[in-house]
PQR file with spaces between the fields and no chain letter, atoms N, CA, C, O and H, PARSE charges and radii, in Angstrom:
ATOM       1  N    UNK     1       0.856   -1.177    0.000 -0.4000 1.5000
ATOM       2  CA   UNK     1       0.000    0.000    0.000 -0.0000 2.0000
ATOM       3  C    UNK     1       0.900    1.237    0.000  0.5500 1.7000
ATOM       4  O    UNK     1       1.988    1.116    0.563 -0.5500 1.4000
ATOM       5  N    UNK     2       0.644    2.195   -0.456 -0.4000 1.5000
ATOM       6  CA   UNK     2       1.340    3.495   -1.163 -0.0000 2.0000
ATOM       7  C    UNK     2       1.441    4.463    0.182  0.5500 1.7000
ATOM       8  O    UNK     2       1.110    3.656    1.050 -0.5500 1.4000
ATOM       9  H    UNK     2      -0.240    2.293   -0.913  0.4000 1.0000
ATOM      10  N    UNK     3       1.653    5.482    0.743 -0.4000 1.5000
ATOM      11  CA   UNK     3       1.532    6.737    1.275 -0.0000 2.0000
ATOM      12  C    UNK     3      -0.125    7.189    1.097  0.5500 1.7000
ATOM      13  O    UNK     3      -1.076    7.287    1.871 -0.5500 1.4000
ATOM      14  H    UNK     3       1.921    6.138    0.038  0.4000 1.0000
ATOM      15  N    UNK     4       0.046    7.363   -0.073 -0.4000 1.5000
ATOM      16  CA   UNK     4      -1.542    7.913   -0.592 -0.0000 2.0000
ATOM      17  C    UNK     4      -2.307    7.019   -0.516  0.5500 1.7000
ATOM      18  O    UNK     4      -3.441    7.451   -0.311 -0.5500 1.4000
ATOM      19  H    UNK     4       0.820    7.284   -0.702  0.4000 1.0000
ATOM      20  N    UNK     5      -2.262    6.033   -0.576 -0.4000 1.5000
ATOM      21  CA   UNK     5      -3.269    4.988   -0.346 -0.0000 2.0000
ATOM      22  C    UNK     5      -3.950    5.160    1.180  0.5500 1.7000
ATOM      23  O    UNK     5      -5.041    5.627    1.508 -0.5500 1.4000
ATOM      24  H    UNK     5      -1.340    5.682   -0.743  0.4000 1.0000
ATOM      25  N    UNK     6      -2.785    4.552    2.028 -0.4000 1.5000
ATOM      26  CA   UNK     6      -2.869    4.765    3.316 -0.0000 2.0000
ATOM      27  C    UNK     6      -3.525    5.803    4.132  0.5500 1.7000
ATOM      28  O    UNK     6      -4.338    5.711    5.052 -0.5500 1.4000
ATOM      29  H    UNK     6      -1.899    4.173    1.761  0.4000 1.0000
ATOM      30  N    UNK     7      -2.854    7.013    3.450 -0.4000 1.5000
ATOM      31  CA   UNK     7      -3.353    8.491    3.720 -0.0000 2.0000
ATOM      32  C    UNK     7      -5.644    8.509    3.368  0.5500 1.7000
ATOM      33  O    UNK     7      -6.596    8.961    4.003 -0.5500 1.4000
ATOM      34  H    UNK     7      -2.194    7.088    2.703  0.4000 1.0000
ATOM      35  N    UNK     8      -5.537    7.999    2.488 -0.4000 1.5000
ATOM      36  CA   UNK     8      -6.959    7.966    1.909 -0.0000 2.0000
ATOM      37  C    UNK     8      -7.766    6.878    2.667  0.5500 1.7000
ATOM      38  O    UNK     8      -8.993    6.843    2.575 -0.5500 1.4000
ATOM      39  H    UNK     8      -4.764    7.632    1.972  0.4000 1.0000
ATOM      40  N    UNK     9      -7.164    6.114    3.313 -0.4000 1.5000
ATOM      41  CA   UNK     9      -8.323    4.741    3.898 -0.0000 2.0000
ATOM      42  C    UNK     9      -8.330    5.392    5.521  0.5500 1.7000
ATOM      43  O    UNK     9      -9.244    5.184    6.320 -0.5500 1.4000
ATOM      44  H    UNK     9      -6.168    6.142    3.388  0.4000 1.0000
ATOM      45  N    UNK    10      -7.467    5.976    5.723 -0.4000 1.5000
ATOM      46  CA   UNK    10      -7.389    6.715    7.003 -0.0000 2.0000
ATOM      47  C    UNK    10      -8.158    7.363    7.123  0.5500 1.7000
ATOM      48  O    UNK    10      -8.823    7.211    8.148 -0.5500 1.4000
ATOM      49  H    UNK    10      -6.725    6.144    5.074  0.4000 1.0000
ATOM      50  N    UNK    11      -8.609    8.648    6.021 -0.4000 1.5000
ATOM      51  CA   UNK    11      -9.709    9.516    6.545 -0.0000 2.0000
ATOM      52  C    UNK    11     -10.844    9.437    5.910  0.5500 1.7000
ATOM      53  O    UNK    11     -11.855   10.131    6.012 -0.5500 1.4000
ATOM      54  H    UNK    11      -8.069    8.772    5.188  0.4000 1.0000
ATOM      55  N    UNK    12     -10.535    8.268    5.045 -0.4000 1.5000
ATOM      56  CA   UNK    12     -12.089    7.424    5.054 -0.0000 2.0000
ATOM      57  C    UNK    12     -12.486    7.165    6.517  0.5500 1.7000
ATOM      58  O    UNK    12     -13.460    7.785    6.943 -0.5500 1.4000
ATOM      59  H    UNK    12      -9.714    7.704    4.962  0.4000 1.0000
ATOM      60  N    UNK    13     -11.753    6.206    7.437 -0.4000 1.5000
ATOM      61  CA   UNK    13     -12.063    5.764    8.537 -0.0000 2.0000
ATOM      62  C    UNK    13     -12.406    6.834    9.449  0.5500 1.7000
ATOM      63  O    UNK    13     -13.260    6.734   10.330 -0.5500 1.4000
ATOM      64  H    UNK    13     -10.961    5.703    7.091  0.4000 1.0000
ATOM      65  N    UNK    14     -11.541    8.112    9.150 -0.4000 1.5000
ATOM      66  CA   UNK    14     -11.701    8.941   10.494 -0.0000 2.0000
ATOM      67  C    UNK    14     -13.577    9.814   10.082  0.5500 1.7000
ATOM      68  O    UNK    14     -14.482   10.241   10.798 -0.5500 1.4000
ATOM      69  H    UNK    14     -10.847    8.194    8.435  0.4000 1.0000
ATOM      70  N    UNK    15     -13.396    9.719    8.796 -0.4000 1.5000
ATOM      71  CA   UNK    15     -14.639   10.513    8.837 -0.0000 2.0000
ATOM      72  C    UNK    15     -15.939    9.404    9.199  0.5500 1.7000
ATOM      73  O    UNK    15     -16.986    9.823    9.692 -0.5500 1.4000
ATOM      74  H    UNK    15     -12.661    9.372    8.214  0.4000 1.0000
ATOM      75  N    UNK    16     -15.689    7.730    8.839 -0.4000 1.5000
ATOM      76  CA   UNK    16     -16.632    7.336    9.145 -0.0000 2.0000
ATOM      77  C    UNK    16     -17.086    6.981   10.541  0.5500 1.7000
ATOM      78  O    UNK    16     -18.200    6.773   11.021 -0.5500 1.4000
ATOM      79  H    UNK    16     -14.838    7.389    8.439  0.4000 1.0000
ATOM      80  N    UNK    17     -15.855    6.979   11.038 -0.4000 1.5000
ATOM      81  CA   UNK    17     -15.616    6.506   12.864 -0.0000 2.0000
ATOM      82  C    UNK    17     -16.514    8.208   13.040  0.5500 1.7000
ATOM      83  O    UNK    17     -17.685    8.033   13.374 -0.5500 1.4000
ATOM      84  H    UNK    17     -14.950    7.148   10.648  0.4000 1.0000
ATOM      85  N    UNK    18     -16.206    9.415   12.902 -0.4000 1.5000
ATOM      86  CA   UNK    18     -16.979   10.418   13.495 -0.0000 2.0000
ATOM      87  C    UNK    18     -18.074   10.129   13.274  0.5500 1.7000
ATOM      88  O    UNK    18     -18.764   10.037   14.289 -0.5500 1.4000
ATOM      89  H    UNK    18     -15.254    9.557   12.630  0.4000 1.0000
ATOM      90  N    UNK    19     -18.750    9.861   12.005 -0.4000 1.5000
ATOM      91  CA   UNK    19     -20.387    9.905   12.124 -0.0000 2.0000
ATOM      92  C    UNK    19     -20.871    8.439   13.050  0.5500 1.7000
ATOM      93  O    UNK    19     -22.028    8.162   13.368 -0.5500 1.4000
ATOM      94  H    UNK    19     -18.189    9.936   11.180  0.4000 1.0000
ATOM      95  N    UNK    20     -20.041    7.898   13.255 -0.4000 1.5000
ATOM      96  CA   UNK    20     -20.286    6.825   14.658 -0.0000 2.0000
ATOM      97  C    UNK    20     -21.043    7.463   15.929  0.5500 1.7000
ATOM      98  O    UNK    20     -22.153    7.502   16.461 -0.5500 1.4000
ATOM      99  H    UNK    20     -19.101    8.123   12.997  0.4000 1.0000
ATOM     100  N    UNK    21     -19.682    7.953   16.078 -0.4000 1.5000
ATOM     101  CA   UNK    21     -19.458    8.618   17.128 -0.0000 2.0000
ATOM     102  C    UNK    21     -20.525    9.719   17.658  0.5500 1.7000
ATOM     103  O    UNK    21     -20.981    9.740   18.801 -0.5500 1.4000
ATOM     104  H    UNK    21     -18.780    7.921   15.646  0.4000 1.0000
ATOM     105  N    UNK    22     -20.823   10.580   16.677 -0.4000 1.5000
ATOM     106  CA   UNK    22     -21.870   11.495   16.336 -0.0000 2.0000
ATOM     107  C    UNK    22     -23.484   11.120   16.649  0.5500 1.7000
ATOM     108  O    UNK    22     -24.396   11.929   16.820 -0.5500 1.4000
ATOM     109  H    UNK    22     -20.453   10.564   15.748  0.4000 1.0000
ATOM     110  N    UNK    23     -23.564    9.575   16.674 -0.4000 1.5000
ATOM     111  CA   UNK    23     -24.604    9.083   17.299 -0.0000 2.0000
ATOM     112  C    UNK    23     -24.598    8.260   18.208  0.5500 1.7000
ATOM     113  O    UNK    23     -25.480    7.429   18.424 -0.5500 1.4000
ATOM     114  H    UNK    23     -22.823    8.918   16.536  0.4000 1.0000
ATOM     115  N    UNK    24     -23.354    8.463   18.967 -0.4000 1.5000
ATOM     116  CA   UNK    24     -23.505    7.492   19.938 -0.0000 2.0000
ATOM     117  C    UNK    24     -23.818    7.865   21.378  0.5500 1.7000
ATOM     118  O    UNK    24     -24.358    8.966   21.479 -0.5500 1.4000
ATOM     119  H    UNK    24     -22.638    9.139   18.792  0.4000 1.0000
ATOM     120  N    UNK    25     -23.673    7.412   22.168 -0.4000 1.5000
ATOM     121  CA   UNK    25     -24.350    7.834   23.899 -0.0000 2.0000
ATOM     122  C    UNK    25     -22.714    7.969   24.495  0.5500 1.7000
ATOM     123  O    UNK    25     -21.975    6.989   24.591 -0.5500 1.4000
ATOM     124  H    UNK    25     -23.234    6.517   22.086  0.4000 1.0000
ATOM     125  N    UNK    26     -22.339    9.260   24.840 -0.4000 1.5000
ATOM     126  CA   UNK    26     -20.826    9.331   24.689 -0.0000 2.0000
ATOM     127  C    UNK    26     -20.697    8.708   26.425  0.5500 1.7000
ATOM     128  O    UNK    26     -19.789    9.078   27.170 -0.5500 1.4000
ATOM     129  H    UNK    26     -22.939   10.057   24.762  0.4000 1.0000
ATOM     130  N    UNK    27     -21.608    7.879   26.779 -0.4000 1.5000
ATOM     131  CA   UNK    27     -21.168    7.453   28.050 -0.0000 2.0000
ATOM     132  C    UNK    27     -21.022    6.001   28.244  0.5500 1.7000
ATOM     133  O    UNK    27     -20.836    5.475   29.342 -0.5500 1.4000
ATOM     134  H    UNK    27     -22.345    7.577   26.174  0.4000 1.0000
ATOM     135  N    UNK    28     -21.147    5.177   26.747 -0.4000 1.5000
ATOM     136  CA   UNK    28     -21.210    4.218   26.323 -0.0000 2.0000
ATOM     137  C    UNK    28     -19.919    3.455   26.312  0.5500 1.7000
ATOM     138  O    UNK    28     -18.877    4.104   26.224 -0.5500 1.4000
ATOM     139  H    UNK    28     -21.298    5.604   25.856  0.4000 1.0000
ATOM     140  N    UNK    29     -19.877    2.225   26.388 -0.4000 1.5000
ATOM     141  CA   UNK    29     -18.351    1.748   26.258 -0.0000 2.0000
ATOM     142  C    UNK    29     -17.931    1.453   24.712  0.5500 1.7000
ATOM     143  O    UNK    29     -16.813    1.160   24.287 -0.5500 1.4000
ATOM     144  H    UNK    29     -20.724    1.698   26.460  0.4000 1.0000
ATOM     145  N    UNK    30     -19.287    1.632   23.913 -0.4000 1.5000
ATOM     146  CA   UNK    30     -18.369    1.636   22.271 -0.0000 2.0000
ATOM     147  C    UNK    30     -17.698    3.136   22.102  0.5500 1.7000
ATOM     148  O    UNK    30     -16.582    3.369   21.636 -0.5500 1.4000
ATOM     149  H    UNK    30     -20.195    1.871   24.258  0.4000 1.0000
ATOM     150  N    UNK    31     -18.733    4.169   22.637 -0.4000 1.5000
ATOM     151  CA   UNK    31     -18.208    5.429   22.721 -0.0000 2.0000
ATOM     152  C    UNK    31     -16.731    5.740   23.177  0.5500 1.7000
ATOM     153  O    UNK    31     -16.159    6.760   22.795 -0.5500 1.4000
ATOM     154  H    UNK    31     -19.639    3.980   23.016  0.4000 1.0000
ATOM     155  N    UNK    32     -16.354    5.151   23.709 -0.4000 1.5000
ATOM     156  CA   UNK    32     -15.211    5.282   24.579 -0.0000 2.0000
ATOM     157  C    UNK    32     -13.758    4.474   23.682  0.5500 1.7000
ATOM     158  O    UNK    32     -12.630    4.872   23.395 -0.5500 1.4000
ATOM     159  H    UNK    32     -16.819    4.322   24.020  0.4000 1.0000
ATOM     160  N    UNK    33     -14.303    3.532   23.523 -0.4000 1.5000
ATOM     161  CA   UNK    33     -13.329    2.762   22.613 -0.0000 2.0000
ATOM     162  C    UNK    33     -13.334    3.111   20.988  0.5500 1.7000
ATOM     163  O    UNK    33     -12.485    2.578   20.273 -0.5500 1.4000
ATOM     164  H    UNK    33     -15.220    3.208   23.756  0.4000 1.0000
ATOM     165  N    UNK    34     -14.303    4.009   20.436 -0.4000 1.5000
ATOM     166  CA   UNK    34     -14.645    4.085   19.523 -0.0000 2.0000
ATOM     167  C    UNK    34     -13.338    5.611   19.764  0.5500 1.7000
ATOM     168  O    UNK    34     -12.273    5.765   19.166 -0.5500 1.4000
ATOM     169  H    UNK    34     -14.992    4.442   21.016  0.4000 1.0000
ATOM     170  N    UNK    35     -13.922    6.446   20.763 -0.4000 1.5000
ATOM     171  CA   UNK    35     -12.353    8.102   20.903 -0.0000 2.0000
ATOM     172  C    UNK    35     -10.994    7.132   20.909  0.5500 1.7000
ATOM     173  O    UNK    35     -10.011    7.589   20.326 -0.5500 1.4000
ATOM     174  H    UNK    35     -14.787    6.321   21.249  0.4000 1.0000
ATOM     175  N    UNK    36     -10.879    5.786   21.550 -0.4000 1.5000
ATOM     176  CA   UNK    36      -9.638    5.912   21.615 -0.0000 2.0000
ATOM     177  C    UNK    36      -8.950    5.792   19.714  0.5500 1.7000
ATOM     178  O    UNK    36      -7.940    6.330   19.262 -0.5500 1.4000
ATOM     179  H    UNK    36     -11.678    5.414   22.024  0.4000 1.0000
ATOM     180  N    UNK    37      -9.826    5.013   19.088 -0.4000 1.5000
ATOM     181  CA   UNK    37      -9.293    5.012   17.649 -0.0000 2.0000
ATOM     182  C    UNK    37      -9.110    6.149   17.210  0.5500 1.7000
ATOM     183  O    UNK    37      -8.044    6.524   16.722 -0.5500 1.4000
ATOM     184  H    UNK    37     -10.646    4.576   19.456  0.4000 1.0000
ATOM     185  N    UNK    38     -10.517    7.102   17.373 -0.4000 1.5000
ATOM     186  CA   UNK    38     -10.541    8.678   16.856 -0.0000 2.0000
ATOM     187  C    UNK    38      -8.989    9.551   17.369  0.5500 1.7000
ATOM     188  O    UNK    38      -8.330   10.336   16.687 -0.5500 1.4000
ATOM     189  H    UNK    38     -11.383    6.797   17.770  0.4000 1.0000
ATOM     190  N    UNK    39      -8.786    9.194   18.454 -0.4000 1.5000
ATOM     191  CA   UNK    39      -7.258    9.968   18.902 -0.0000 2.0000
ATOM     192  C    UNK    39      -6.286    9.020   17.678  0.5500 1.7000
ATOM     193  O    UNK    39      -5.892    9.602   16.667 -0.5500 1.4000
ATOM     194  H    UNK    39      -9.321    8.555   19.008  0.4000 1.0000
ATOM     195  N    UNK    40      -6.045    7.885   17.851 -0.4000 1.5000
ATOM     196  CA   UNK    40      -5.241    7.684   16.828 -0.0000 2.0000
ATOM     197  C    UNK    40      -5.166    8.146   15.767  0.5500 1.7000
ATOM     198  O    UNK    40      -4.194    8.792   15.377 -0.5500 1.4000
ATOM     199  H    UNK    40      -6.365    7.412   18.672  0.4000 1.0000
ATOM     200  N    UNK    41      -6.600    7.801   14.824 -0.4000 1.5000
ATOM     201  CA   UNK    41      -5.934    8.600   13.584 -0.0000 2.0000
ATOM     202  C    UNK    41      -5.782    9.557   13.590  0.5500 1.7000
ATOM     203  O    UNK    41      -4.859    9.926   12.864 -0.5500 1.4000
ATOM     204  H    UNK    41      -7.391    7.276   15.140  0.4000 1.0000
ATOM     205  N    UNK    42      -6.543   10.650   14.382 -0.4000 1.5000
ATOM     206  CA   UNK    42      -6.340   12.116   14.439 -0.0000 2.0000
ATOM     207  C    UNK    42      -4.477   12.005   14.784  0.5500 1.7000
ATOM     208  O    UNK    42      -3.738   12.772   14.167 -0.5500 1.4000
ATOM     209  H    UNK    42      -7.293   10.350   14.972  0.4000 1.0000
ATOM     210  N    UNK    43      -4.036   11.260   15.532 -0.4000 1.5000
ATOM     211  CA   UNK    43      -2.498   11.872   15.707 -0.0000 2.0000
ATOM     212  C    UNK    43      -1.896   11.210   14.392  0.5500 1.7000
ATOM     213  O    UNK    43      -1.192   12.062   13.849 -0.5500 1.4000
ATOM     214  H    UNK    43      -4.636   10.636   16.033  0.4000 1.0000
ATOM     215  N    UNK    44      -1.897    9.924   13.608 -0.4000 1.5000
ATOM     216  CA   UNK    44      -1.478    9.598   12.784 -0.0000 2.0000
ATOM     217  C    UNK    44      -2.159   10.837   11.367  0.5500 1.7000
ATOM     218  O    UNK    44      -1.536   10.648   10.322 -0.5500 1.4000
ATOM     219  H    UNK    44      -2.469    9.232   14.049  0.4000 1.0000
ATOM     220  N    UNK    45      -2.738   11.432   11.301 -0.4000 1.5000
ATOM     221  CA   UNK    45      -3.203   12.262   10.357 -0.0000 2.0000
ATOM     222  C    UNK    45      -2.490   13.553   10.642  0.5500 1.7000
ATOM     223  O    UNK    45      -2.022   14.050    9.618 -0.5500 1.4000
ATOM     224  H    UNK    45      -3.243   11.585   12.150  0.4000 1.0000
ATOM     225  N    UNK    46      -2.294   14.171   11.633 -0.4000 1.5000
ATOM     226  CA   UNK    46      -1.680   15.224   11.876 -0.0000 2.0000
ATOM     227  C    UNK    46      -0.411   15.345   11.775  0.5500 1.7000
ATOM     228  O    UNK    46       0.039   16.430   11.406 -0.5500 1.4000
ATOM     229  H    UNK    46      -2.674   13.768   12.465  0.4000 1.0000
ATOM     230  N    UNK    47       0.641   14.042   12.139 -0.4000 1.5000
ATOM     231  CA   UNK    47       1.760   13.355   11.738 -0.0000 2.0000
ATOM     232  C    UNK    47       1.975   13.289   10.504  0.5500 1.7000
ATOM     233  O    UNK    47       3.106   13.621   10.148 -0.5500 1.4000
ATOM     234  H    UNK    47       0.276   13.161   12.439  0.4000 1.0000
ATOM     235  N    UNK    48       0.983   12.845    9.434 -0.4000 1.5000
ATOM     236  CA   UNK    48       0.979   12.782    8.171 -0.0000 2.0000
ATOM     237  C    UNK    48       1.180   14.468    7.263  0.5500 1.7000
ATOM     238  O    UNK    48       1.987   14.728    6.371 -0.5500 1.4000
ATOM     239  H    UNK    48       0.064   12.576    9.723  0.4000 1.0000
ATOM     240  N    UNK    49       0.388   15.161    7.736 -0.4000 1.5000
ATOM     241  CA   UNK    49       0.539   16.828    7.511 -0.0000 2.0000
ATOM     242  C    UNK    49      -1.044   16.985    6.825  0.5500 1.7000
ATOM     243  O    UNK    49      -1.191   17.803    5.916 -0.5500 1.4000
ATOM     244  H    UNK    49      -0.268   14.950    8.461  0.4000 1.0000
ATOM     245  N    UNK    50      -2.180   16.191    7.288 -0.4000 1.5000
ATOM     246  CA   UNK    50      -3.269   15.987    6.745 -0.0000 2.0000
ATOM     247  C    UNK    50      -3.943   17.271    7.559  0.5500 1.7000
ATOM     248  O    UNK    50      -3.479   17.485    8.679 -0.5500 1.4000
ATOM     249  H    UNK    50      -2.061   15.527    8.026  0.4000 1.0000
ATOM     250  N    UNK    51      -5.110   18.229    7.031 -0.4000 1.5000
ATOM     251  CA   UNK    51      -5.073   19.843    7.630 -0.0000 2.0000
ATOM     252  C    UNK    51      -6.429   18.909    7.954  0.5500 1.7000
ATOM     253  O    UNK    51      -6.997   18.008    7.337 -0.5500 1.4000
ATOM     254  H    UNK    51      -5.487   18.055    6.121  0.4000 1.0000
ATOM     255  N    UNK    52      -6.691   19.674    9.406 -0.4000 1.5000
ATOM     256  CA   UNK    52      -7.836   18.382   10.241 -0.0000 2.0000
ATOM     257  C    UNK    52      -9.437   19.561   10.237  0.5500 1.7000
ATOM     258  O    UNK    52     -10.639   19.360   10.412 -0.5500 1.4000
ATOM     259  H    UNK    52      -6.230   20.406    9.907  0.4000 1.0000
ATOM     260  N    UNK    53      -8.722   20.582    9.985 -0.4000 1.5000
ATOM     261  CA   UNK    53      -9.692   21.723    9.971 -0.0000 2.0000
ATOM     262  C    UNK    53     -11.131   21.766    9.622  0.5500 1.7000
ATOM     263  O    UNK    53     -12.088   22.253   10.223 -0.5500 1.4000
ATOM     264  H    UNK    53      -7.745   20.746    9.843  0.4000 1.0000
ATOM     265  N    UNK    54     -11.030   21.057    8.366 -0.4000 1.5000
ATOM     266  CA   UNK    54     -12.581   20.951    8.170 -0.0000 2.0000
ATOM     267  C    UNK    54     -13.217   19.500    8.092  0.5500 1.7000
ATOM     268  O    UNK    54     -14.419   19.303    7.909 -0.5500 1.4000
ATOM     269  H    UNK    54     -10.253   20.661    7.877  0.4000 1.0000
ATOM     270  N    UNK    55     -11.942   18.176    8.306 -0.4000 1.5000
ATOM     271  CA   UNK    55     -12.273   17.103    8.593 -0.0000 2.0000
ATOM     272  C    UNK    55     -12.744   16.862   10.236  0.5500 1.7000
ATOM     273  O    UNK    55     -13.671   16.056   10.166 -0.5500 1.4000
ATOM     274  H    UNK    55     -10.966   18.336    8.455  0.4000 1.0000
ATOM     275  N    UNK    56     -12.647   17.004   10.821 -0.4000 1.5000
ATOM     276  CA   UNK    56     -12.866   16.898   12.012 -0.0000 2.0000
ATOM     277  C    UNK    56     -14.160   17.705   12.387  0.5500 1.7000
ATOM     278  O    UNK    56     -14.371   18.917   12.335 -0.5500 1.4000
ATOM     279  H    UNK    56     -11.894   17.659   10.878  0.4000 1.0000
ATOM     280  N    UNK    57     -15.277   16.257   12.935 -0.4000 1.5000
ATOM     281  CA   UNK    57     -16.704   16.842   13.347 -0.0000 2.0000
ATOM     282  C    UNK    57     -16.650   16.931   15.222  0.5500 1.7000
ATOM     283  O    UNK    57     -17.463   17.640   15.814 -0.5500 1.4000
ATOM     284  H    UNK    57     -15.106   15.272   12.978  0.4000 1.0000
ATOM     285  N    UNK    58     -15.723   16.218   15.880 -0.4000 1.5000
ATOM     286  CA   UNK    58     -15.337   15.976   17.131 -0.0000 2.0000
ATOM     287  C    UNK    58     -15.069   17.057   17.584  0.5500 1.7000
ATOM     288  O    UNK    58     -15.770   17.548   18.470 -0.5500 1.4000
ATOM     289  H    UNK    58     -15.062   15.642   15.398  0.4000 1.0000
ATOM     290  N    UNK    59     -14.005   17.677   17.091 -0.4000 1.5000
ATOM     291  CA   UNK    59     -13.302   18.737   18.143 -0.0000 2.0000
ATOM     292  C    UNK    59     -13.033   18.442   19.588  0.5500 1.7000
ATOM     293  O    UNK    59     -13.668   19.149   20.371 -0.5500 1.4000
ATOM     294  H    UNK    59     -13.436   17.279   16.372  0.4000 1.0000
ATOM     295  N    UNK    60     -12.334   17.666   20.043 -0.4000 1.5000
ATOM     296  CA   UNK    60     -12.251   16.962   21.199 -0.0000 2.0000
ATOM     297  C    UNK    60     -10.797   17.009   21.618  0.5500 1.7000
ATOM     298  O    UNK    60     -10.433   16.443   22.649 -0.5500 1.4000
ATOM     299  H    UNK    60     -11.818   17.092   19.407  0.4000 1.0000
């Protein structure tokens, strides 16, 4: 898998993990395990030089 590849299945995931998230009961234990992924890619995306500005529905 390429850079760009990688880069692209990532914020596939991060945008689909937010609209998860976005309906979930944030006191929930998928909720909870569901942020700890959301912190990952958010740090692996920011690492990458990916601008989180208008990807990011969390703000967390």
């Amino acid at each position: 898998m390429t850079e760009k590849e990688m880069l692209k299945v990532s914020i596939e995931e991060f945008s689909r993990l937010q609209n998860y998230m976005l309906v979930s009961d944030k006191e929930s234990e998928s909720y909870k395990r569901m942020k700890d992924r959301y912190i990952e890619l958010k740090v692996f995306l920011q690492i990458s030089g990916v601008n989180l500005t208008e990807l990011d529905k969390i703000k967390e």
